[in-house]
VEXLO-84930 format. One line per field, with one value per residue (C-alpha): residue in one letter; residue number from 1; x negated, y negated, z. Coordinates in nm, 2 decimals. Each point is the difference from the previous one (the first is absolute). Example, Ala and Ser with C-alpha at 12.3 -4.5 7.8 and 13.67 -1.06 7.14 Angstrom:
type	c(A;S)
seq	c(1;2)
c1	c(-1.23;-0.14)
c2	c(0.45;-0.34)
c3	c(0.78;-0.07)
This chain:
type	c(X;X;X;X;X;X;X;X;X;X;X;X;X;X;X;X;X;X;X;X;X;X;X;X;X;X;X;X;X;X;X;X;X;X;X;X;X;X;X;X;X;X;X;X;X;X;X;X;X;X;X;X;X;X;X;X;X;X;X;X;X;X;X;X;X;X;X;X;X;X;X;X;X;X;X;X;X;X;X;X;X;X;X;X;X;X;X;X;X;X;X;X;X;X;X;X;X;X;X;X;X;X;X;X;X;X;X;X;X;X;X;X;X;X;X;X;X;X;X;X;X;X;X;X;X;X;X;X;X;X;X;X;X;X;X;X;X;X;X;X;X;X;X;X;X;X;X;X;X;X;X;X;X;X;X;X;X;X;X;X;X;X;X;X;X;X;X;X;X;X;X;X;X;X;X;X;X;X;X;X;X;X;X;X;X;X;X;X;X;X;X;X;X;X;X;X;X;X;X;X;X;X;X;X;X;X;X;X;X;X;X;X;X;X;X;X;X;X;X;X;X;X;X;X;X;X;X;X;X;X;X;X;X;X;X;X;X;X;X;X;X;X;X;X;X;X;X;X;X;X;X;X;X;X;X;X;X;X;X;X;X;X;X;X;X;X;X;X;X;X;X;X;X;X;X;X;X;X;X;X;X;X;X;X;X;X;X;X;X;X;X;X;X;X;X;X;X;X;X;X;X;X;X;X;X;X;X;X;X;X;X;X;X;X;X;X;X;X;X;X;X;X;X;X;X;X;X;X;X;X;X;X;X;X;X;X;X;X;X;X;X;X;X;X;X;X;X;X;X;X;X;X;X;X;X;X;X;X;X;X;X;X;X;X;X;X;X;X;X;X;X;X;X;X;X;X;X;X;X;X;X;X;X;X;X;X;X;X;X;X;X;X;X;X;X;X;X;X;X;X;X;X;X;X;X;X;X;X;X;X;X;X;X;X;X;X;X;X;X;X;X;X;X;X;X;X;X;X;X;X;X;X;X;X;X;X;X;X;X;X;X;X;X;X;X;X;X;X;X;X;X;X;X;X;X;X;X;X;X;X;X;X;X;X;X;X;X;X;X;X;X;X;X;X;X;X;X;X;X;X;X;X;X;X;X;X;X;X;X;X;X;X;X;X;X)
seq	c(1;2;3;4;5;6;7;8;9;10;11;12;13;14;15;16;17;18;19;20;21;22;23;24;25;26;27;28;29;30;31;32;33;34;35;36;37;38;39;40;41;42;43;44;45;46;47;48;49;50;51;52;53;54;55;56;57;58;59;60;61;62;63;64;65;66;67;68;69;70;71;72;73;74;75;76;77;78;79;80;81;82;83;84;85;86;87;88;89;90;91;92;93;94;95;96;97;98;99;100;101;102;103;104;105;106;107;108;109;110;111;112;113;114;115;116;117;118;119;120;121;122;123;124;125;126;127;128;129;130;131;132;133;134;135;136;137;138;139;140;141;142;143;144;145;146;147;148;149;150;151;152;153;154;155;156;157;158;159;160;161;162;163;164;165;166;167;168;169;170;171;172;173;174;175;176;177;178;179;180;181;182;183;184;185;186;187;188;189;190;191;192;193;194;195;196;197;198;199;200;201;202;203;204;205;206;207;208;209;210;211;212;213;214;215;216;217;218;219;220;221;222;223;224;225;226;227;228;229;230;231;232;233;234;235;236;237;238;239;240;241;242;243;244;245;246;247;248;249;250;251;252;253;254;255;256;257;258;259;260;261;262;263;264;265;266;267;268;269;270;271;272;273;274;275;276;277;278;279;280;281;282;283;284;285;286;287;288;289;290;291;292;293;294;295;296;297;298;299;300;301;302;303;304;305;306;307;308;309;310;311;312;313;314;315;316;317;318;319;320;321;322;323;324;325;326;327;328;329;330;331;332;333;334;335;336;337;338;339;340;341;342;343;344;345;346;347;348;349;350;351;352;353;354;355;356;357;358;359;360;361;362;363;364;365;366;367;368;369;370;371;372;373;374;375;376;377;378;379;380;381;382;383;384;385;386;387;388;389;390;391;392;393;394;395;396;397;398;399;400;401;402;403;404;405;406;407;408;409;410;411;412;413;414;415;416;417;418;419;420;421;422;423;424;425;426;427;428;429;430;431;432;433;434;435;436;437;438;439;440;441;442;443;444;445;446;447;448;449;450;451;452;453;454;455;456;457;458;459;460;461;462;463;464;465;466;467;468;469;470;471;472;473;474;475;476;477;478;479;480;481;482;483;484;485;486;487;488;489;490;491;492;493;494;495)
c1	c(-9.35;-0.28;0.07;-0.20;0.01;0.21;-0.19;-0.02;-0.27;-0.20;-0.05;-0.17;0.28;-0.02;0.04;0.01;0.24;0.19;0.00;0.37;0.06;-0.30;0.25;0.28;-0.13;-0.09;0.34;0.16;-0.30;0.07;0.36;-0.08;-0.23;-0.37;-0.10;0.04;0.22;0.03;0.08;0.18;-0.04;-0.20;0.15;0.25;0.07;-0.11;-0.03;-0.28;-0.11;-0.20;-0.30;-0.34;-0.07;0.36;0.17;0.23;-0.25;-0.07;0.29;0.03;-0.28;-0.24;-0.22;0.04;-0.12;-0.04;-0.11;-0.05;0.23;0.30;-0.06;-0.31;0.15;0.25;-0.20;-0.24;0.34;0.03;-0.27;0.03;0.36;-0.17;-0.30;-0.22;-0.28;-0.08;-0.28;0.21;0.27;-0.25;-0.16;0.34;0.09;-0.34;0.04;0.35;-0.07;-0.29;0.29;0.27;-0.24;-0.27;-0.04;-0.18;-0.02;-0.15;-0.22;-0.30;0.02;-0.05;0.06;-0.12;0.23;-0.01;0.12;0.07;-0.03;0.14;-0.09;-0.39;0.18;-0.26;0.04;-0.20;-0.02;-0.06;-0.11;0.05;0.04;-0.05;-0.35;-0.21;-0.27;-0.34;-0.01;0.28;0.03;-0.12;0.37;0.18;0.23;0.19;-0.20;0.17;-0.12;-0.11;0.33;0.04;0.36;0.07;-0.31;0.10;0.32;-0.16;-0.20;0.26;0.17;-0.25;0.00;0.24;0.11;0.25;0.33;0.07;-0.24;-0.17;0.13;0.37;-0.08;-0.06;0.34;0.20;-0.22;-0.05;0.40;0.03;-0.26;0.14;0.39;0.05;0.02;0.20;-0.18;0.01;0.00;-0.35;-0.16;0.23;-0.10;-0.37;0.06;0.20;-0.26;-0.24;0.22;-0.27;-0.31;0.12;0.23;-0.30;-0.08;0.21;0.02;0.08;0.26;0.13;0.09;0.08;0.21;0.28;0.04;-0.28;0.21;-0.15;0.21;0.29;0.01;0.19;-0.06;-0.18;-0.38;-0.21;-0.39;-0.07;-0.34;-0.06;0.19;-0.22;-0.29;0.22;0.05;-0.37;-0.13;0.27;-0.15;-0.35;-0.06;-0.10;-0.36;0.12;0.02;-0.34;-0.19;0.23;0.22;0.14;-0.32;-0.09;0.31;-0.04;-0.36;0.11;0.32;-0.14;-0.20;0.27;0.16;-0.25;0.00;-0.36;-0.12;0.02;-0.24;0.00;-0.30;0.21;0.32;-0.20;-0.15;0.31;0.07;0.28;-0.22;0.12;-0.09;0.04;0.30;-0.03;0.09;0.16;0.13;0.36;0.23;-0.04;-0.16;0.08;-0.23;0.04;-0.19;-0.02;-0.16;-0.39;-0.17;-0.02;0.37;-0.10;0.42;-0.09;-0.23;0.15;0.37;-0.22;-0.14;0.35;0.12;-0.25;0.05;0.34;-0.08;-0.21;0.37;-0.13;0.27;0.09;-0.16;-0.37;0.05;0.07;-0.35;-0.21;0.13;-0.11;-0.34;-0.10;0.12;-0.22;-0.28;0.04;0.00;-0.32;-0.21;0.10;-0.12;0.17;0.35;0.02;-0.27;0.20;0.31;-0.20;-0.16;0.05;-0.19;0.21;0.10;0.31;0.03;0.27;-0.03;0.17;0.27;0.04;0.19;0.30;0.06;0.26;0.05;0.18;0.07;0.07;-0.02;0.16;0.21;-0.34;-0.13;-0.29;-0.02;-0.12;-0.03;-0.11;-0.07;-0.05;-0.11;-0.03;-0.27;0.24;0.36;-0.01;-0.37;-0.11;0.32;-0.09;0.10;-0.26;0.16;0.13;-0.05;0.31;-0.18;-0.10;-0.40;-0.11;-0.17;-0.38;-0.07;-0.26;0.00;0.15;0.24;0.08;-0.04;0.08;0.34;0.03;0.14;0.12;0.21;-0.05;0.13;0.07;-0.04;-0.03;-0.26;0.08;0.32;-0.11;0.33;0.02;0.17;-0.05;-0.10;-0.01;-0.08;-0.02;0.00;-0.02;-0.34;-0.12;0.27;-0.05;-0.21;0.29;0.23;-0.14;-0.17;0.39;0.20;-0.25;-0.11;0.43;0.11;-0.37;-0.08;0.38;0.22;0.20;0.28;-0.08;0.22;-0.21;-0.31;0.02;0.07;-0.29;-0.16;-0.07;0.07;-0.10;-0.05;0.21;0.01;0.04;0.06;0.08;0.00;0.08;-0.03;0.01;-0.20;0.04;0.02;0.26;0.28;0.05;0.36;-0.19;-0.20;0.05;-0.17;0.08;-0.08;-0.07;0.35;-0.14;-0.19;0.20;-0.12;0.22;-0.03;0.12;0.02;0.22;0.13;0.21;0.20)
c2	c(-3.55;0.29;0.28;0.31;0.27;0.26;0.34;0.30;0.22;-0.10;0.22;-0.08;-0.07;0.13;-0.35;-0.36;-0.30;-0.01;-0.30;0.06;-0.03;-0.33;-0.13;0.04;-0.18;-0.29;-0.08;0.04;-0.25;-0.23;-0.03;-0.08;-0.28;-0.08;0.04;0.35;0.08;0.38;0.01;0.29;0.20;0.25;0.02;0.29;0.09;0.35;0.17;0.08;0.34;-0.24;0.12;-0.20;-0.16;-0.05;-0.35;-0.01;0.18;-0.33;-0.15;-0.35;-0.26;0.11;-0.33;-0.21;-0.03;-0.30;0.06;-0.16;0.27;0.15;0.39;-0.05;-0.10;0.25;0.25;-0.13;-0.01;0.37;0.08;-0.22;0.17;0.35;-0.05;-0.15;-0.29;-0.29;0.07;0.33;-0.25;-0.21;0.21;0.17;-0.36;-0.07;0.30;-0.09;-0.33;0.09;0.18;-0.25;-0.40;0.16;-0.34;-0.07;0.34;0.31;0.31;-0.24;-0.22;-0.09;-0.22;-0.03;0.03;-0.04;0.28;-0.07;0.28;-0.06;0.27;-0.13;-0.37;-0.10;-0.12;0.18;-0.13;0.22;-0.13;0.16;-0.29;0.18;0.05;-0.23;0.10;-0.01;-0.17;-0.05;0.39;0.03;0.12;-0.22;-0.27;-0.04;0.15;0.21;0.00;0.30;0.10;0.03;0.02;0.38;0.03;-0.34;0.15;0.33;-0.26;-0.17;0.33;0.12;-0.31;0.14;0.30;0.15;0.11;0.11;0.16;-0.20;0.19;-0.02;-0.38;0.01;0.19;-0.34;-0.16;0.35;0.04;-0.35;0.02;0.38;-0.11;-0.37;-0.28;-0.29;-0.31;-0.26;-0.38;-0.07;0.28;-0.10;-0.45;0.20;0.12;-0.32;-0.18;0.17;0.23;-0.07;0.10;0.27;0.11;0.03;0.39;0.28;0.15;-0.31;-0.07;0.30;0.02;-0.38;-0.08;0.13;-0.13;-0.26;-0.11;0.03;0.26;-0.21;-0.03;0.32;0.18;0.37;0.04;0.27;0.04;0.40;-0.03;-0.23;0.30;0.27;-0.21;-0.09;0.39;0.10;-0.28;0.20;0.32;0.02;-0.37;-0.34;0.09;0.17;-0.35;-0.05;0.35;0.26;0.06;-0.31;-0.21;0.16;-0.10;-0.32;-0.02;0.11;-0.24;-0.28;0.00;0.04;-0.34;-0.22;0.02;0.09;0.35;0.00;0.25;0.29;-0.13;-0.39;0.22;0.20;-0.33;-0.19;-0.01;-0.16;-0.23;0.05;-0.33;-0.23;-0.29;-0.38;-0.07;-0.31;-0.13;-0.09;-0.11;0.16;0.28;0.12;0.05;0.02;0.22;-0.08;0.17;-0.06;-0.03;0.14;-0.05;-0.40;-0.10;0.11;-0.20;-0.30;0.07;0.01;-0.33;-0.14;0.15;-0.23;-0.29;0.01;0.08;-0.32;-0.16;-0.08;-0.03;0.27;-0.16;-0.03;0.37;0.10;-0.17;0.09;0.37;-0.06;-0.11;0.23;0.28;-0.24;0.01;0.40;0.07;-0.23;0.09;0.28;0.02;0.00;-0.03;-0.15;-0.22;-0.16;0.00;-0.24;-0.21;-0.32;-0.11;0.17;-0.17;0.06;0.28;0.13;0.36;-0.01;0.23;0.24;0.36;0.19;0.19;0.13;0.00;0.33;-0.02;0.29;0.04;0.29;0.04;0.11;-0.33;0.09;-0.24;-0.03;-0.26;0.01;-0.18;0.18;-0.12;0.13;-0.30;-0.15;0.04;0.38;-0.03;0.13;0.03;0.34;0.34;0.25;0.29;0.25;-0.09;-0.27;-0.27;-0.34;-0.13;-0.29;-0.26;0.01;-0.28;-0.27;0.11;-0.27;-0.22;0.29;-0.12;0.21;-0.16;-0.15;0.34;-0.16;0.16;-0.03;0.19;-0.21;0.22;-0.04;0.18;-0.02;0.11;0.28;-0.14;-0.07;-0.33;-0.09;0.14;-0.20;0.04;-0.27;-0.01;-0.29;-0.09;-0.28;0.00;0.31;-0.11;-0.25;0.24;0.15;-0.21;-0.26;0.24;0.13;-0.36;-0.03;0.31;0.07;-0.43;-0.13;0.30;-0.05;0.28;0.23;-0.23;-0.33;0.21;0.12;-0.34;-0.09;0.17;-0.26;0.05;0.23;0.22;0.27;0.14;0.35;-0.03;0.27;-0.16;0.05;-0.31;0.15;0.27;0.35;0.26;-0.24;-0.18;0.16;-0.14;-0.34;0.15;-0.17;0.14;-0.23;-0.01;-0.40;-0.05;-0.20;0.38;0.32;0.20;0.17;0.07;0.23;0.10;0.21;-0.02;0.24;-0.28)
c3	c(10.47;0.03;-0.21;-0.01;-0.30;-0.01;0.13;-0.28;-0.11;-0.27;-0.30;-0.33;-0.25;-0.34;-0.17;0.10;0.03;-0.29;-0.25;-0.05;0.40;-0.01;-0.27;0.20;0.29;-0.22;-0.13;0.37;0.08;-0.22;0.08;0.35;0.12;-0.05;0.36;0.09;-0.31;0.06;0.36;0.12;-0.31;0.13;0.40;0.09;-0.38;-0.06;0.38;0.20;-0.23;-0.23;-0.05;0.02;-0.36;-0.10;0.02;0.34;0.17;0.21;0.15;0.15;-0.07;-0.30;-0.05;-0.31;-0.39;-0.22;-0.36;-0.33;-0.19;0.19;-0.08;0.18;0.28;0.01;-0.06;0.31;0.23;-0.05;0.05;0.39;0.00;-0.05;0.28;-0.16;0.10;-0.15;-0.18;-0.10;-0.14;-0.15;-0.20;-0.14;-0.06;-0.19;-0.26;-0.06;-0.09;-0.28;-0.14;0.04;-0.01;-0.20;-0.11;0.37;0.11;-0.14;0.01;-0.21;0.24;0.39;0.26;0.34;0.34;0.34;0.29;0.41;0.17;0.31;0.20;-0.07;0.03;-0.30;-0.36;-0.23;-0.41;-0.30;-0.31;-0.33;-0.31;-0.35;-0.04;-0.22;-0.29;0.01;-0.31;-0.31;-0.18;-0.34;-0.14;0.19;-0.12;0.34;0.25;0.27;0.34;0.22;0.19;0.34;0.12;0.07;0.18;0.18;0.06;0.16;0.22;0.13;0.05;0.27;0.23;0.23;0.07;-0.26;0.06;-0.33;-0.27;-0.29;-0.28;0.12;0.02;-0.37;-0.13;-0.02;-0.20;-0.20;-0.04;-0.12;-0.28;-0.13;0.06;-0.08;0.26;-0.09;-0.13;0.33;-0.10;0.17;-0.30;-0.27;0.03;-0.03;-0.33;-0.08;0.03;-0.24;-0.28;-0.28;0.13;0.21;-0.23;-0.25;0.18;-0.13;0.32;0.20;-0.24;0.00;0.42;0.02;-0.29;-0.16;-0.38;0.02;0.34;0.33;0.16;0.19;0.33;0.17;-0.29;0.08;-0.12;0.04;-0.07;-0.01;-0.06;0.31;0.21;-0.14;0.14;0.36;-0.01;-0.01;0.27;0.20;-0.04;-0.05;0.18;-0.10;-0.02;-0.32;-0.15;0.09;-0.04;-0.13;-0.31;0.02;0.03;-0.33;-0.17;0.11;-0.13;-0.38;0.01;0.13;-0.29;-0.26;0.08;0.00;0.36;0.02;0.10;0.38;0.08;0.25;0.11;0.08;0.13;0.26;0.12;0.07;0.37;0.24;0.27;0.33;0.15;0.33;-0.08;0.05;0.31;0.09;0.37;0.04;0.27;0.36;-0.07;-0.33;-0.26;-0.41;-0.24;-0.30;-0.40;0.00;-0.29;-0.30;0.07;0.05;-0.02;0.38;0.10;-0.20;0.18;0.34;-0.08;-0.12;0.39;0.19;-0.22;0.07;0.37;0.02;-0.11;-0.39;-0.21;-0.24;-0.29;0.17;0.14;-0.37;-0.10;0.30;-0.10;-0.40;0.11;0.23;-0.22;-0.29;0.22;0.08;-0.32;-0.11;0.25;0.24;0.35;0.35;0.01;0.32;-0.11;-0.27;0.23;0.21;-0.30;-0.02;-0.33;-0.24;-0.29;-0.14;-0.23;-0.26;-0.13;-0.31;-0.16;0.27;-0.13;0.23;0.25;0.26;0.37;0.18;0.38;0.24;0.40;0.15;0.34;0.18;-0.04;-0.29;-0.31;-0.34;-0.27;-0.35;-0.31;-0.33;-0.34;-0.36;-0.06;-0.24;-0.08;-0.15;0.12;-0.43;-0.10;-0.14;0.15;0.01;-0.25;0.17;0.33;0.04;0.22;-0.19;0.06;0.29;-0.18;0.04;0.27;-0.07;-0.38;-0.23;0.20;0.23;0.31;0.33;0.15;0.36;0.16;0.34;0.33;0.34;0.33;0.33;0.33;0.35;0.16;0.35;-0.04;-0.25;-0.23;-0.33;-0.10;-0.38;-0.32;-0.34;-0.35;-0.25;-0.42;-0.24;-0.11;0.12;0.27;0.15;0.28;0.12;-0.09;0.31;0.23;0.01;0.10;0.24;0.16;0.03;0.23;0.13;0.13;-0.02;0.10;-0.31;-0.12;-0.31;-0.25;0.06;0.05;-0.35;-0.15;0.08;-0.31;-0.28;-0.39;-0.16;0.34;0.11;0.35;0.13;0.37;0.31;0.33;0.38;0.19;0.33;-0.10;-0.09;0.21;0.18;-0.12;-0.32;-0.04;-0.09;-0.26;-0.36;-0.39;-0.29;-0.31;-0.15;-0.15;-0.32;-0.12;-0.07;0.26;0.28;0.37;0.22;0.39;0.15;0.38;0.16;0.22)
């Protein structure tokens, strides 16, 4: 059923969604089912005085959310439900997850994501992985990288035009660090897996562990220091981080954990790309864009898509994938040229470290996917003192190495529709993670569920789709998150 938003004037409000009404949605969401788990919370709730930036304002169909860490995702549905885009969502989702999976996510970090902007009908992809070294610092025992995500965040922000303002977009995530979120299952099997080393900081241990403990899972923790920084990216602007007050902060605390000083000079440097996509055929007419390199899980899920287009089996799209990326990596060069090689050998890569897939598309039809990574689980596994946000690991330093970042976007451009968005984690996997589900509902017309078990071990799959398009038959629309992670997803229809 077409829905159209309800009409009120829009007025700047004094202060954002907030992380009390994102936690809210969440455990309604999760009571309900994982396609579409928040339908008709939003619709015919609150009457038709709601102003423009508060959730209800929207009624009927809002679009969809899938993310690795269910405040995220709440807080990206209310941001849809309060007139929001997508790339407005995304980017609320993206700060709230380096507070609540900083393990994956964080302000030291980056990532790299992909927008449809449907009134342009085009896929565009901007690239922003935590920036390497020049060479290993002199006081640096675990080198940091250069970090990119705020400024990728403001990127990805101005792709299409905003409904909602960039600092309001931040307030979750800001509320969250100052307040206390609860600790979600996907953050606390992070800090599970590693207690000694990252327990080893006195300021890691003293946001993530209670007693020696990781904090349990429900249990409320806050990271002040981490919402004094959110606050001042909200009001003097992420280029703050990179030549302002904040930039000089960094500079002298960087250097105090062994981090490595990361200079003004490196912070200024460090830019998003703004880049052209893979693009891959698919079935009449439709067309998938995928991550390009330096974010290589792109081009290795786009290799994995045509392997599995050819009819391979899943294991020989899983090594076509690996050696392409192999192959990327060792030598660079065209990426449609080592799409179409046929004299690569096969390649492994190695220990590859996290990351984390986040979804949205909104009712208009405009999509975004994402992949973010920390270089490493806790990327340093050091906070920088007195700025609450943990270090990337320095890529290409050590046994760093850069992860697969991999997502893709499926679109027909005839019809000026969008039809699929994916994001894919798990190392190695991540490029399957993606290109399965996609070769299912994109070649075979399969549903979401089968679509997303497509996604080997250890791969998880973030997934919005519309398989007769959107604008258009919105009422078949599905976002799930894989059911083996502990992510959530939510969609809301008014029906």
């Amino acid at each position: 059923m077409n829905t159209t938003a309800r009409t009120a004037k829009p007025r700047r409000p004094t202060n954002g969604p907030t992380i009390g009404r994102a936690l809210a949605l969440v455990v309604a969401g999760l009571s309900l089912t994982a396609c579409e788990t928040a339908g008709n919370l939003a619709s015919g709730m609150l009457g038709s005085s709601i102003q423009a930036g508060t959730p209800g304002f929207v009624s009927g169909f809002l679009g969809g959310v899938a993310a690795e860490e269910p405040v995220a995702a709440a807080a990206a549905r209310s941001v849809l439900s309060a007139g929001g885009n997508a790339t407005d969502a995304a980017v609320a989702a993206g700060f709230v997850m380096a507070v609540t999976l900083p393990s994956r996510v964080g302000l030291g970090g980056g990532g790299a994501c992909l927008v449809y902007n449907r009134t342009r009908n085009e896929t565009e992809a901007l690239v922003f992985p935590p920036g390497a070294r020049a060479s290993t610092p002199h006081n640096a025992d675990r080198p940091a990288a250069v970090p990119l995500f705020a400024r990728g965040m403001f990127a990805l922000y101005t792709r299409l035009p905003n409904a909602r303002p960039f600092e309001e977009l931040i307030g979750p995530a800001e509320q969250a660090a100052r307040f206390g979120v609860p600790m979600s299952r996907a953050l606390h099997n992070d800090v599970a897996a590693v207690p000694a080393p990252l327990f080893a900081d006195p300021e890691v241990r003293a946001v993530f562990s209670r007693a020696g403990r990781p904090v349990a899972v429900g249990e409320s923790f806050q990271n002040p220091p981490l919402g004094g920084t959110l606050a001042a990216l909200r009001t003097a602007g992420v280029g703050d981080l990179h030549q302002g007050g904040l930039a000089r902060r960094l500079e002298e605390a960087s250097a105090q954990v062994g981090a490595g000083t990361i200079t003004m000079a490196e912070l200024r440097a460090a830019l998003p790309q703004l880049m052209r996509p893979i693009i891959v055929n698919g079935r009449g007419g439709d067309r998938i864009a995928f991550l390009p390199p330096p974010a290589d899980g792109g081009l290795a899920a786009a290799a994995a898509f045509q392997a599995l287009q050819a009819g391979q089996a899943p294991d020989a799209a899983q090594a076509r994938a690996m050696a392409v990326a192999s192959a990327s990596r060792a030598r660079g060069g065209d990426p449609m040229a080592l799409l179409a090689a046929n004299d690569l050998s096969s390649g492994g890569l190695g220990d590859l470290p996290a990351s984390a897939g986040l979804v949205v598309y909104d009712r208009n039809g405009n999509a975004v996917t994402c992949a973010f990574t920390m270089n490493n689980l806790f990327g340093t596994g050091r906070i920088m003192p007195g700025m609450g946000f943990l270090g990337a690991a320095a890529p290409n330093l050590g046994r760093i190495q850069p992860p697969l970042l991999s997502a893709a976007i499926g679109w027909s451009p005839n019809l000026r529709a969008f039809r699929m968005a994916v994001a894919g984690s798990g190392q190695q996997a991540a490029p399957m993670a993606v290109a399965g589900p996609l070769a299912a509902q994109m070649l075979r017309d399969a549903g979401a569920e089968t679509a997303i078990q497509q996604s080997p071990e250890p791969g998880r799959t973030q997934l919005g789709m519309c398989p007769r398009y959107l604008p258009g038959y919105q009422a078949l629309c599905t976002t799930l998150t894989d059911p083996r992670g502990a992510g959530v997803a939510l969609g809301a229809t008014d029906r």
